[in-house]
C-alpha positions as a Python dict, from the first residue, in 0.01 Angstrom:
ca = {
    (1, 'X'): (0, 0, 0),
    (2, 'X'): (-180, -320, 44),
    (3, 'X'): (-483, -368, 219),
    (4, 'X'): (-424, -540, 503),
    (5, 'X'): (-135, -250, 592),
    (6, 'X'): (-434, 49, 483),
    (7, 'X'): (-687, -129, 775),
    (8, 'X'): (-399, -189, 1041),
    (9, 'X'): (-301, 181, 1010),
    (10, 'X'): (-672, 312, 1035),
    (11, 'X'): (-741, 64, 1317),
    (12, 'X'): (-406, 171, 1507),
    (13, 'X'): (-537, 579, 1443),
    (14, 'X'): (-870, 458, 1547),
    (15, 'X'): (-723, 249, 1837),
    (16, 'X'): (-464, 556, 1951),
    (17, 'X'): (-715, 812, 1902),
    (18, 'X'): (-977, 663, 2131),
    (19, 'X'): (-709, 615, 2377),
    (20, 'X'): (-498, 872, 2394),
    (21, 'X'): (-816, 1159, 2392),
    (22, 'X'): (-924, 935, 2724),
    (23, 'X'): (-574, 1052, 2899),
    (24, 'X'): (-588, 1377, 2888),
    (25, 'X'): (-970, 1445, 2899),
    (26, 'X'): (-990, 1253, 3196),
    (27, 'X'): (-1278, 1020, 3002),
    (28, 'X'): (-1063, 702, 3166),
    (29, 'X'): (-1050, 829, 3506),
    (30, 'X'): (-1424, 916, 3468),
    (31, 'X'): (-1487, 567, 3275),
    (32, 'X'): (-1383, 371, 3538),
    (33, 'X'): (-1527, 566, 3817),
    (34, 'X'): (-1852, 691, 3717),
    (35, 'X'): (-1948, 414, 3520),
    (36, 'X'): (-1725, 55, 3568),
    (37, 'X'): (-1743, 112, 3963),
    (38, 'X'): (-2070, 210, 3935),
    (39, 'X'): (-2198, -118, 3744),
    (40, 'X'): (-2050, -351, 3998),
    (41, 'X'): (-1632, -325, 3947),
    (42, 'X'): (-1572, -146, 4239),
    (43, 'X'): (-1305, -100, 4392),
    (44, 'X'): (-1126, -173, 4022),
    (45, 'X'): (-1294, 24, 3803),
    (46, 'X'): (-1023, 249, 3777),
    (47, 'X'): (-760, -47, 3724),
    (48, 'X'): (-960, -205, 3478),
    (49, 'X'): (-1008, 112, 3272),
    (50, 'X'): (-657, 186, 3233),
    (51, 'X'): (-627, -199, 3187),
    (52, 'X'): (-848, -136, 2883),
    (53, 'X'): (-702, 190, 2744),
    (54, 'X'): (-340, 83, 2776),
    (55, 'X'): (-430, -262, 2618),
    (56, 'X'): (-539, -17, 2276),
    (57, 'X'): (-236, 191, 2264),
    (58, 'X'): (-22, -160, 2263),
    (59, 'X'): (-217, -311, 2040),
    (60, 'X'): (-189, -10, 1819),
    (61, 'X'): (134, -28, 1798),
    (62, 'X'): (197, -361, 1769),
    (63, 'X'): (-20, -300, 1430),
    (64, 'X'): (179, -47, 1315),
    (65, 'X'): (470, -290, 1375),
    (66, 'X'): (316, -587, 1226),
    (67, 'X'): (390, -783, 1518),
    (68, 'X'): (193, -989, 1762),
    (69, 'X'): (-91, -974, 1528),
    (70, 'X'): (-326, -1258, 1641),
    (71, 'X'): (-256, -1132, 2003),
    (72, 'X'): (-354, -829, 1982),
    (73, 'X'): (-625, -858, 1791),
    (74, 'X'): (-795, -1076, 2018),
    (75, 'X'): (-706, -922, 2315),
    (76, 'X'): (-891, -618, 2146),
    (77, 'X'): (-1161, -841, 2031),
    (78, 'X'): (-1200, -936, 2375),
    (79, 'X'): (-1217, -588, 2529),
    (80, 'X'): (-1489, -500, 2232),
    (81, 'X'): (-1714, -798, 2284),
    (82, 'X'): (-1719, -648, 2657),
    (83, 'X'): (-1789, -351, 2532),
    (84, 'X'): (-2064, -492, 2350),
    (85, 'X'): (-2201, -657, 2674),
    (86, 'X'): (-2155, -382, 2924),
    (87, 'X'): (-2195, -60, 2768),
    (88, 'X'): (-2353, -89, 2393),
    (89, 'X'): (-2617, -362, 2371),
    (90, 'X'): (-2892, -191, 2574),
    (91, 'X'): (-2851, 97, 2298),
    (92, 'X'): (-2922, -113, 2024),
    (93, 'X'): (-2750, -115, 1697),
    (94, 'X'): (-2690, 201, 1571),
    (95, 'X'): (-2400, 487, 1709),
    (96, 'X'): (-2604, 735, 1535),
    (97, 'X'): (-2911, 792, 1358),
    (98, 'X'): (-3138, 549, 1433),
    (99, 'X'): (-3026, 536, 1774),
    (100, 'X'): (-2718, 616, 1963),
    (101, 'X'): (-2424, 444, 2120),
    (102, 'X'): (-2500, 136, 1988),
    (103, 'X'): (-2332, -203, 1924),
    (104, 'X'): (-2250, -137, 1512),
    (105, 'X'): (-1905, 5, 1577),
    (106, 'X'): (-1783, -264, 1817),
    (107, 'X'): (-1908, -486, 1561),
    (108, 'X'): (-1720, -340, 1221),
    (109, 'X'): (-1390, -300, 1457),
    (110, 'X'): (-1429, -665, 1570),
    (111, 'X'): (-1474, -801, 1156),
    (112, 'X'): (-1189, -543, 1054),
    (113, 'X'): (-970, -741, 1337),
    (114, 'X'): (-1021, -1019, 1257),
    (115, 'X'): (-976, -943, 844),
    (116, 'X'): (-644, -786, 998),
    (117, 'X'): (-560, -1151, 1148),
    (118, 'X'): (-670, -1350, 901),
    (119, 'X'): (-575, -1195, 515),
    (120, 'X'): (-661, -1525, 362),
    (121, 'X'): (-896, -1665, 553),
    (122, 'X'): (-880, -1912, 835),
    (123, 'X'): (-773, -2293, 723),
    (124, 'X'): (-852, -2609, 814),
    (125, 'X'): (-604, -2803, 1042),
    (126, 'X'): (-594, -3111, 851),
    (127, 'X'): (-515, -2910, 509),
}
C-alpha cells in the first residue's frame, strides 16, 4: 500500500464518519438550524448543511475511487477553510487540550488534501 492510497482511505473514513454520524444523530439537521441559521444563513441553513455533509460523503468516495481527485479535494478544502472561518477560529488552535474546538484539525485535513492532490509536489507551468 502506498502512501498516497493509506491517507485517501483514512481521509475517506474520516470524511464518511463525520458525515454519516451527522444523518442519523440529527447533528446536520441541528447544524444547520441551531447554529448556520442562527449566524445569519437563514432561511438556508438547513440546505447548506446538507450541502456540506453530502459534499463529504462524495468526496469520500471519489477518494476511495481515485477519481476526481483535485475536485474534490478542493471542494473539501473549501468547505474546511469555512469551517475555519465560521465555526473554529474564535476557539483558537487546539481541538483539545489546550483549548477546544479549535482550528488544528481543519488545518491537518486541509495539508493531508492537498498531499492527497499533489504526490509530487506542484510544478511550474513553464517546466
Amino acid at each position: 500500500m502506498n502512501g498516497n492510497l493509506l491517507l485517501r482511505v483514512a481521509t475517506a473514513i474520516i470524511l464518511l464518519s463525520h458525515s454519516v454520524v451527522g444523518i442519523f444523530n440529527n447533528g446536520i439537521n441541528d447544524f444547520g438550524n441551531l447554529y448556520l441559521n442562527q449566524i445569519g444563513f437563514a432561511p438556508f441553513g438547513l440546505f447548506l448543511a446538507w450541502s456540506i455533509k453530502l459534499s463529504h460523503i462524495i468526496a469520500a468516495i471519489l477518494l476511495l475511487l481515485n477519481k476526481y481527485v483535485k475536485l474534490a479535494g478542493f471542494v473539501t478544502i473549501f468547505v474546511l477553510i469555512m469551517g475555519i472561518i465560521l465555526v473554529h477560529s474564535q476557539e483558537g488552535w487546539f481541538v483539545v487540550g489546550g483549548g477546544r474546538n479549535g482550528v488544528e484539525y481543519n488545518f491537518l485535513l486541509i495539508c493531508v488534501l492537498l498531499a492527497i492532490m499533489y504526490p509530487n509536489g506542484v510544478k511550474k507551468a513553464a517546466e
